[in-house]
N, C-alpha and C positions, 0 to 999 in steps of 0.2 A: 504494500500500500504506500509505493513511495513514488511522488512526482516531483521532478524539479523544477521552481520557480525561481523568477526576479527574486532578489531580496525587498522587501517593505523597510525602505529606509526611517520609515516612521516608528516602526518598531521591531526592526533590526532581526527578521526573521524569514525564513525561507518559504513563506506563501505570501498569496494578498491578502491584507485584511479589508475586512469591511468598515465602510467610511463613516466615520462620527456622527452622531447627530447633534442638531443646535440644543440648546434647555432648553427653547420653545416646542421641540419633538419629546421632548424627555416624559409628558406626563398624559399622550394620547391617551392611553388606556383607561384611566383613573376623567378624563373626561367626556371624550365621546364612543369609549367602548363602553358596552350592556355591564354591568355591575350584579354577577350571580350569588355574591357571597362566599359563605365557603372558608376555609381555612388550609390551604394547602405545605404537607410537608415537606411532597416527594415532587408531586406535579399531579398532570390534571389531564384525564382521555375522552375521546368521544368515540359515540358510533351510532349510525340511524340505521333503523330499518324500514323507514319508508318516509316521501318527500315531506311528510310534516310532522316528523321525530326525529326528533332529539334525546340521545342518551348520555350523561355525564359525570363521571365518574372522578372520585379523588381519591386520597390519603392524605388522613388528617393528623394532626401533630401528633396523638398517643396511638398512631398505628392500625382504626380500623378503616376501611373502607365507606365511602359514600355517595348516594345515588341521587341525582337531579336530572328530570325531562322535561320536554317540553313535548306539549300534543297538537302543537299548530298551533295555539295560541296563550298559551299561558303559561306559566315555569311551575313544576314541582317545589314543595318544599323539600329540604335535603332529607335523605335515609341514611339510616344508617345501615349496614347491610354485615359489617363485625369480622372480623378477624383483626391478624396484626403484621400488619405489610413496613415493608424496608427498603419500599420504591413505590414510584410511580404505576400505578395501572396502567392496563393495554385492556381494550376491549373494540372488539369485532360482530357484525353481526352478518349470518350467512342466509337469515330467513324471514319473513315477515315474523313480529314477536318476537323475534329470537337474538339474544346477548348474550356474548360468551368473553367473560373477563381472569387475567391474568396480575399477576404480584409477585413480587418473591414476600416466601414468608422469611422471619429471623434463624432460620436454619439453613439460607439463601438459596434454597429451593424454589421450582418454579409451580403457582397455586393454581386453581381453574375455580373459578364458581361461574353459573349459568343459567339467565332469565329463559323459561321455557314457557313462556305465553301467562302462567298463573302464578307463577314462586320461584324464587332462589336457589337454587341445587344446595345442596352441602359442599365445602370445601373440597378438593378433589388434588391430592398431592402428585405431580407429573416427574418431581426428580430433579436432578442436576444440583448445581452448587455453580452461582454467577454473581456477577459481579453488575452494578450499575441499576439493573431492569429488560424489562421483558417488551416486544413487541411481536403483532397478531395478526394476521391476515388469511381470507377466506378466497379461495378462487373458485368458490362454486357450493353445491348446497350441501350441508354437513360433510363441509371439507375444513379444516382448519390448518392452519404452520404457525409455529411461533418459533422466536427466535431468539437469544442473549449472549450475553459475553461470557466465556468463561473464566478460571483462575488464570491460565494461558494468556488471554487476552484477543481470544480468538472468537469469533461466531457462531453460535452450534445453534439448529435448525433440529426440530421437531412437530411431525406430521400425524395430525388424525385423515384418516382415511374412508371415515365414516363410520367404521366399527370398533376400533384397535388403534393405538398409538402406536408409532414406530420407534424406533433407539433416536440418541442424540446425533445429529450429524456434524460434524466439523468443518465450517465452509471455509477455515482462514482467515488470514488478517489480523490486524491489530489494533483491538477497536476502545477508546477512550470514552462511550456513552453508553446511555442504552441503543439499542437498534430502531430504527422504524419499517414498517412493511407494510405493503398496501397489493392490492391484488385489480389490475387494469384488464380483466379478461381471463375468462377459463382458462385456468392451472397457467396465468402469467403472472409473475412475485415479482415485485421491488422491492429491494429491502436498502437500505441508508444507516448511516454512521459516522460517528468526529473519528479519525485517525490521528497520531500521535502528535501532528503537527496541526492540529483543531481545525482543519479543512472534512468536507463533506467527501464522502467514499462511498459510493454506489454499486450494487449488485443485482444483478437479476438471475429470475429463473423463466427459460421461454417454452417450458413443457417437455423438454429432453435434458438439460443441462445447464449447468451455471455459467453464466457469464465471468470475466476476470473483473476484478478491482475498478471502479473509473472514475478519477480525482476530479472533483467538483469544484475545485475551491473554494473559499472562503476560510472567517475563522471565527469561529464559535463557540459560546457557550453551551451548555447544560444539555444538551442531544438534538432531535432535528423531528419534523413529524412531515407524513405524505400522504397524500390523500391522489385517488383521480376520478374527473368528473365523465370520462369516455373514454374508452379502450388505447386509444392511440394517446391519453395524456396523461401528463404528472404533475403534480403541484406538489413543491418541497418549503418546510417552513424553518427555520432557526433564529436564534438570539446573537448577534453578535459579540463584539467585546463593550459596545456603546449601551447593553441590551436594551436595543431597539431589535425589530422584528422584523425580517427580512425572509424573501420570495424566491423561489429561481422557479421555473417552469421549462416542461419539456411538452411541442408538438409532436411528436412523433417521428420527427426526423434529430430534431437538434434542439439541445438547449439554451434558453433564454441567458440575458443577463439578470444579475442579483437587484432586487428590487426594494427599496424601503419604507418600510411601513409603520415605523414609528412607533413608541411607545416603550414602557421601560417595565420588563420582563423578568420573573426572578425563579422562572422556568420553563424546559424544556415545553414550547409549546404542541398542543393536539391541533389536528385540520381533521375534517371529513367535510364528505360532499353528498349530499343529499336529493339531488336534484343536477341535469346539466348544466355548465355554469355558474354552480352557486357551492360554494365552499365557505364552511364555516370554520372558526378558529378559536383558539381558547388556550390563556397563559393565566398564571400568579402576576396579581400587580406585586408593587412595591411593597402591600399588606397584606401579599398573602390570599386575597381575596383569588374568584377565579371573575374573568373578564373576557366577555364574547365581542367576537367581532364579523363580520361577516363580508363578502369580498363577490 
């Protein structure tokens, strides 16, 4: 996972970083982002299963899990839904009703609980021992992948296949965040990550095989999150070093440049997309609170 760049004479290091913002960017969030409350320790996930839901997920400072939606028109108040996580949630959903969320518990194992239309599953222990958090993606109907770093500092991938988990896979790399993944099409995975030099480091899967390493630049904080609204595209979200909140997008052929979106971040932000062209987004302000934004 190594690419060589310019030096950033500004901060005297071998990627680009991403550019400042004024104080007048510094407190978007906390003004004209949606204000959901909340108390976040780890960070903050989403995931819809249909154009006018919302499901939103945290960890909160004493470690259980908590639940906020919206039904097209109005927000839940929080749930609490209980355990004791030592990351950020990942959650995905692969069917109408259907939430399938992730944690490491404090034995850095990775968790499974699951909205099945009526209730909560029970905790569901999948294994491993990782580092940072978990990220989840569905390419298809009661298909699941998730993904985390190990003690290595490597990527390991694990597959339900509708019946059965498979073992851990070892994809590589050397990865400094949690992962992100997002699924653009039957059994197609992207999966995302901060590399050692805090630039973005992309992976996919095209239904036969992995793709190699491919350096994104940038340089960021706290992890990265992907969402896509159509087969052929990707929306990638991170925190700079400004934490301000920054874009890059891929058509299908090529990726955009880095885009700035302002506001002062004090976590790994979530995106989902719920609808073509509309992607929602959601980070810790400066209080911890959780704050939507929508694009």
């Amino acid at each position: 996972m190594t690419t060589s760049y310019l030096t950033t004479a500004a901060i005297g290091m071998p990627f680009p970083a991403m550019s400042h913002a004024s104080t007048a960017d510094m407190p978007t969030f906390s003004t004209d982002g949606e204000y959901l409350d909340g108390y976040c320790q780890y960070g903050v996930t989403a995931a819809s299963w249909g154009e006018n839901r919302l499901d939103v997920l945290l960890t909160a400072s004493i470690g259980p899990l908590w639940h906020k939606w919206w039904d097209g028109s109005t927000w839940s108040d929080w749930q609490r839904l209980g355990g004791y996580c030592v990351s950020a949630p990942a959650a995905v959903s692969w069917g109408t009703n259907r939430i399938d969320t992730f944690v490491l518990g404090s034995d850095r194992a990775t968790y499974r609980t699951w909205w099945d239309g009526s209730r909560w599953s029970r905790w569901e222990n999948l294994g491993g021992y990782s580092h940072y958090g978990v990220a989840a993606a569905s390419g298809g109907e009661n298909r699941l992948d998730i993904f985390t770093v190990g003690i290595d500092g490597a990527m390991y991938h694990k597959r339900w296949n509708g019946s059965a988990w498979d073992e851990w896979d070892n994809l590589g790399g050397y990865c400094f965040s949690a992962p992100a993944a997002v699924a653009r099409g039957m059994d197609c995975i992207d999966t995302f990550v901060l590399g050692g030099d805090g630039a973005i480091y992309h992976k996919g899967w095209d239904g036969s095989r992995w793709s190699n390493w491919e350096n994104l630049g940038g340089y960021c904080q706290y992890g990265v999150a992907a969402t896509s609204g159509s087969e052929n595209q990707l929306d990638i979200f991170t925190v700079g070093c400004d934490g301000a909140m920054y874009r890059k997008g891929w058509d299908g052929s090529t990726w955009g440049d880095w885009q700035h979106l302002g506001g002062y971040c004090t976590s790994a932000p979530a995106a989902v997309s719920r609808s073509a062209n509309r992607i929602d987004t959601f980070v810790a302000g400066g209080d911890r609170a959780v704050y939507h934004k929508c694009y």
